[in-house]
Structure formats: C-alpha cells, structure tokens
N, C-alpha and C positions, 0 to 999 in steps of 0.2 A: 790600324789607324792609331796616329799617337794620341796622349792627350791633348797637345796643342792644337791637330788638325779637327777634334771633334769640339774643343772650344772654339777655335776658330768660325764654326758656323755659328756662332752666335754672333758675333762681331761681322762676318759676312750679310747677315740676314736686316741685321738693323744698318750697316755701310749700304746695302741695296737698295732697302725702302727709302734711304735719306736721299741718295744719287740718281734715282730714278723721279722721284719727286722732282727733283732738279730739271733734270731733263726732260721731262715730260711740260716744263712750264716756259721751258725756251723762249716757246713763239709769243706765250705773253710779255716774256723780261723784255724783247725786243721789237713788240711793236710800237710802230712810231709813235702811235699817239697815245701813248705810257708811257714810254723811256724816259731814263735819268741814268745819265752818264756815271754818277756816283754806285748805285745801286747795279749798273751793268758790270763796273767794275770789284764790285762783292760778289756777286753772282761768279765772275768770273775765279775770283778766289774761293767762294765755297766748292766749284767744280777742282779745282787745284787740290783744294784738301784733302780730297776724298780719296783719290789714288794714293798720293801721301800718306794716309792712314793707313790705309789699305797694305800701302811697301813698310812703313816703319813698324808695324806689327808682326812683321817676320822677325823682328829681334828678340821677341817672345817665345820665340821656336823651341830652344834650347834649353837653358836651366831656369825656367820661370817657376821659383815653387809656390806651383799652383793650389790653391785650396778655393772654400766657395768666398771670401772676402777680395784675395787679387781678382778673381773671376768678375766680381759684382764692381770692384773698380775700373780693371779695365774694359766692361760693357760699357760705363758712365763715358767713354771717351765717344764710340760711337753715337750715344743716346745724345749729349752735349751737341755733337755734328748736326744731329737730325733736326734738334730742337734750334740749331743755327739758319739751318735752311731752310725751318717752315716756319720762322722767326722772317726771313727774308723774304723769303716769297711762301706767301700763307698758304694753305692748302683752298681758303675761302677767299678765294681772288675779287670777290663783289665788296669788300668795304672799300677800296679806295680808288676814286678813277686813275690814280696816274702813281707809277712806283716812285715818285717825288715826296706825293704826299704820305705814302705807305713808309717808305724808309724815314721819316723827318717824326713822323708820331712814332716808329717803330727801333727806335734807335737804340734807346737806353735796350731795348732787349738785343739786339743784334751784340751790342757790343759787349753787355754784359754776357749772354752765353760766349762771346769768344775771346773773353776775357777768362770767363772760367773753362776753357779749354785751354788756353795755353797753362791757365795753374794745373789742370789735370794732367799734361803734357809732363811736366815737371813732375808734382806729384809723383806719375805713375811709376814711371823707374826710379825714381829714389826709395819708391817703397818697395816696389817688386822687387828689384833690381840691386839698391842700393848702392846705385851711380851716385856720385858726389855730388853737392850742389854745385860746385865749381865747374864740372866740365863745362868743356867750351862751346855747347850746342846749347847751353843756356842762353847763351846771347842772343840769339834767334828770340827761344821761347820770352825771357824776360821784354825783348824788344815788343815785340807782338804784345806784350801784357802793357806795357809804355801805353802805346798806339793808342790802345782799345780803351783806356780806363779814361786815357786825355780826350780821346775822342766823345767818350762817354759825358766826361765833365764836360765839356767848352762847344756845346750843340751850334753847330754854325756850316754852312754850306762850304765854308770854303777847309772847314776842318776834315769835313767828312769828307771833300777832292785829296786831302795830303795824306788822311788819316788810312783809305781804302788805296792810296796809292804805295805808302810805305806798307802796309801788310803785304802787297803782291811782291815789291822788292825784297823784302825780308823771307816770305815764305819758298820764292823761286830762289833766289840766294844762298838760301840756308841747307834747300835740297842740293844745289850745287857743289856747296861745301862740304857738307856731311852725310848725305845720303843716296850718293851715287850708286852706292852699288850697296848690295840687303847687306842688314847687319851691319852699315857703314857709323853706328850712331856710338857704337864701342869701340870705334879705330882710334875717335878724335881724343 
C-alpha cells in the first residue's frame, strides 16, 4: 500500500459519510410539499461535487509531499463538503417545513462553506503542489468564489435561481475542460 492509498482512506471515509447523507435525504429534497427548485438545484451540485472530489484527488497520487499538515489540509477539503451538505440539507430535518424556508435562513452558511471550498480548492495545490496561481483551472475555482460570495451578499430569490444555476455551469464546464481524464488538472 502506498502512502497515498492509506491517506486516501481518510478522505474516502469522510467523502462517504458526506454522500451518503446526501443520498439517504433524496426522498425529502424532493417531496412535493417541501420542494424549492433553487435548493433541488444545489442539491443537485452537492451530488456533482462529490465524485469530483473524489476524481480530482488522484492528482495527489504522485509526488504529494506528504507530512501531517498537507494531510490535515487536504482532509479540511472533504470536511468543508460534508459541512456543505449538512449545511443544505440538515441532518435534523424537523426545523423547517419547507427546503424554501430552510435554504433562505440557511444561506449565508451554504454559501459561505462553498465559498470556502473553492478557496481550499485553490489553496490546496498551491501549497501542496505549488501550482501557480495563474493556471487556467483557476477560472473555474475563482468563478465559483464570484458566485458564492455575491450570492452570499445580495440574499434575494431571484439571486439564489442565477447564483445555483451558474455554479452547476461552472462546475460541469470546468470538469469538461480540465478534468476528463485523472490527473487532467496538470495538463492545463
């Protein structure tokens, strides 16, 4: 076993509890009489992110030199996720009758953890890695930080339709461009 595959089960262990959470809440994000189109459609990007995660952490495979600080940083990527999606859909589903009113009180947190994921995003290989801030998969990430912070500031229904609608663009986009295939995040 290398060292990456037995760190790896750290980042697997907390990527699982996050995604499974997820999905174990399905049937409440979309019953009828809860639903909110806005919050179906973060829902629908926190499930996108996770595999994402999941694939762009094989770029860590190789020369990551690892010690216990990269380690405790790139754990904070998956912790960030988890704390994204039980931000979104709570683990105590009884305070809010309807994910309208849950996502509208819950916002400033949603977006501020995925605000601070995309700086972790960044962050991470600049420090581990000491990718440049220049490269060109920053445009994603820094986009996504846009989104999230405006979205943060300018609380309004019709923000939070453009704002969850441009992260799903950005985030399927950006896999498109740069992360087809593993290890695709050092090609660009």
């Amino acid at each position: 076993m290398t060292l990456f595959e037995y760190l790896a089960v750290a980042f697997s262990i907390v990527l699982g509890f996050s995604f499974t959470h997820l999905l174990g809440n399905v049937r409440s994000v979309f019953d009828p009489d809860r639903r909110y189109s806005v919050h179906i459609g973060f829902f629908f990007y926190l499930i996108l992110l996770h595999p994402q995660l999941w694939w762009a952490l094989w770029d860590l495979h190789d020369d990551a030199p690892w010690n216990i600080f990269t380690f405790f940083f790139t754990l904070a990527g998956p912790g960030i996720l988890y704390l994204m999606s039980t931000s979104a859909v709570p683990i105590d589903r009884t305070q809010s009758p309807s994910w309208e009113d849950h996502f509208v009180s819950s916002r400033r947190w949603i977006y501020g953890f995925t605000a601070a994921y995309a700086i972790w995003g960044i962050g991470v290989v600049f420090w581990v890695f000491g990718v440049p801030l220049l490269h060109p998969y920053r445009i994603v990430q820094v986009s996504i930080l846009i989104v999230t912070i405006s979205a943060a500031l300018l609380p309004s229904s019709r923000m939070d339709r453009f704002a969850v609608t441009m992260l799903l663009i950005i985030l399927i986009g950006g896999q498109l461009l740069f992360r087809i295939n593993p290890g695709g995040y050092f090609a660009g």
